[in-house]
N, C-alpha and C positions, 0 to 999 in steps of 0.2 A: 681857933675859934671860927666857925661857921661865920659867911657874910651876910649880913644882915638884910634885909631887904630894905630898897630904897622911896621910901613913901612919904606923902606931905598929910596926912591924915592922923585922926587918933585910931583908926582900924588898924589894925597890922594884923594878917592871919600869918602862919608861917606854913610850911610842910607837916602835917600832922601835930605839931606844936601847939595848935587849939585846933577845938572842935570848928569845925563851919556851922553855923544857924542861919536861919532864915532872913536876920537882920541884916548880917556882914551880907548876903549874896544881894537882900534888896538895896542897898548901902552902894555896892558894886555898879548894881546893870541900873542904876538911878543916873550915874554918869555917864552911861552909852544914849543919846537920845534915839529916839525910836519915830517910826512915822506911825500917824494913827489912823486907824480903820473902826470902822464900828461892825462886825460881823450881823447880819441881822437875818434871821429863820423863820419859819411857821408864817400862818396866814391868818388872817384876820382878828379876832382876838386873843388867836393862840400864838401870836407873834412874840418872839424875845430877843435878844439881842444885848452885845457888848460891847466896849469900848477896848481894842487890844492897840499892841504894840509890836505882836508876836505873829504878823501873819508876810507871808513871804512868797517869792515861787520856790517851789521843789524843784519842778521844771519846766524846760520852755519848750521842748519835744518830747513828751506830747504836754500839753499846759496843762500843769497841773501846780495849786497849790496848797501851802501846809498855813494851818492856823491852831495855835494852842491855847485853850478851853479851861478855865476850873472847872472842874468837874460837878462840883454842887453848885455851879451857876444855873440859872431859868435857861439861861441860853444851849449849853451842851443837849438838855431833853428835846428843846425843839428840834436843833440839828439833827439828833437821831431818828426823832420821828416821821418827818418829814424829807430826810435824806438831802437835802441844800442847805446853800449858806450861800452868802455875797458878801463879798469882802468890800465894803464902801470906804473908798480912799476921802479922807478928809482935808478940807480945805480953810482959809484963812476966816473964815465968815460960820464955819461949824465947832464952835469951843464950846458954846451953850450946850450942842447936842451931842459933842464930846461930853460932856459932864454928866447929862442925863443918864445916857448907855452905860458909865461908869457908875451910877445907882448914885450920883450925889442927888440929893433932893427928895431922895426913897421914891423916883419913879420905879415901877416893875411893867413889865411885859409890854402890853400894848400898849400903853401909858408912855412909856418912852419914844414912841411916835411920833405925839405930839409936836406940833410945831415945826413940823416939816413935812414935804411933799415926798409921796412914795411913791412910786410902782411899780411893778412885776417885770420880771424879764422871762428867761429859757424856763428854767428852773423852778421859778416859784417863790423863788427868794425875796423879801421887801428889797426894792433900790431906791437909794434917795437918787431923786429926779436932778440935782444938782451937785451933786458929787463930784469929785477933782475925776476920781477913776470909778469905775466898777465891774467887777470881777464875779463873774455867775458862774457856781460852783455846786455839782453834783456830785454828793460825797462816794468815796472811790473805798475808804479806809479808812479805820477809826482805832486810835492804839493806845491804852488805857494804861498808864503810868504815876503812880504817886498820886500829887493832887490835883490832875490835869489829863486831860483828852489829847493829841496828838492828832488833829483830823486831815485828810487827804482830801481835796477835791479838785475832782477833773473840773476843768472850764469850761462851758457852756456857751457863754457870751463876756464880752467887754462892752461898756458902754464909755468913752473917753471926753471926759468932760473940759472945763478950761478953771485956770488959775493954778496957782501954787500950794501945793501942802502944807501941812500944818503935823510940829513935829512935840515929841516930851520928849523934855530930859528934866531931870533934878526936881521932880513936882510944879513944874509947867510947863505952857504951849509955848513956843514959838513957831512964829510964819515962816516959809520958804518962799522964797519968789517963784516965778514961773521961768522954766526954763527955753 
């Protein structure tokens, strides 16, 4: 008899033994928390933006980072069109505009602006003015997979702000302190 795998959950996938879906993998990376960023593109009313979990460096020589897109988002078309993104590190005082960028409240595009201070950096990209970090990003490479964009962007600029991030796991924020 094959060993069973060892889990506290009512999930169990095994090796080929059930299918994977979409639920089991959100189910999954629900228990990894994630730090948040709000990706944000375009300019002036053609601005859009998201709220990820998914943005990282690729590398540090030469600084480049990767940030992954739904593809039917408002946001992925900015990026293309405009060629930038700014990865806005979020902090203990941005949950409200974590929310927005995640479409609770049916904000879209410009609209999710609102109620914070932006400005431009290298790029072109929105930066919020008070952001933990900010990471200005001219897209390098774009790699089109499933239900999601794979984008690549050189760095342009940092803007290094103060406080502690703000992190999801399991369908909420938690603070991190400042290190």
């Amino acid at each position: 008899m094959p060993d069973q795998p060892h889990v506290h959950t009512d999930i169990v996938i095994r090796n080929g033994a059930d299918p994977v879906n979409s639920d089991a993998l959100k189910c999954a990376l629900r228990r990894m928390g994630g730090g948040v960023s709000v990706i944000t593109a375009g300019e002036g009313e053609e601005r859009a933006g998201a709220t990820v979990t998914s943005a990282t460096a690729l590398s540090i020589e030469p600084p480049c980072m990767l940030v992954s897109l739904n593809r039917s988002s408002s946001t992925w078309p900015a990026v293309a069109r405009f060629g930038h993104f700014c990865v806005n590190i979020l902090g203990h005082a941005h949950e409200i505009l974590a929310n927005q960028f995640a479409g609770r409240g049916g904000l879209k595009g410009a609209e999710r602006y609102r109620g914070a201070e932006w400005t431009q950096f290298i790029s072109g990209a929105p930066v919020l003015k008070d952001a933990v970090a900010a990471v200005d990003c001219k897209v390098e490479e774009a790699i089109e997979r499933y239900s999601h964009v794979i984008v690549l962007g050189r760095v342009v600029g940092i803007c290094i702000g103060n406080g502690g991030s703000l992190v999801y796991r399991g369908g909420r924020y938690f603070p991190l302190g400042e290190q």
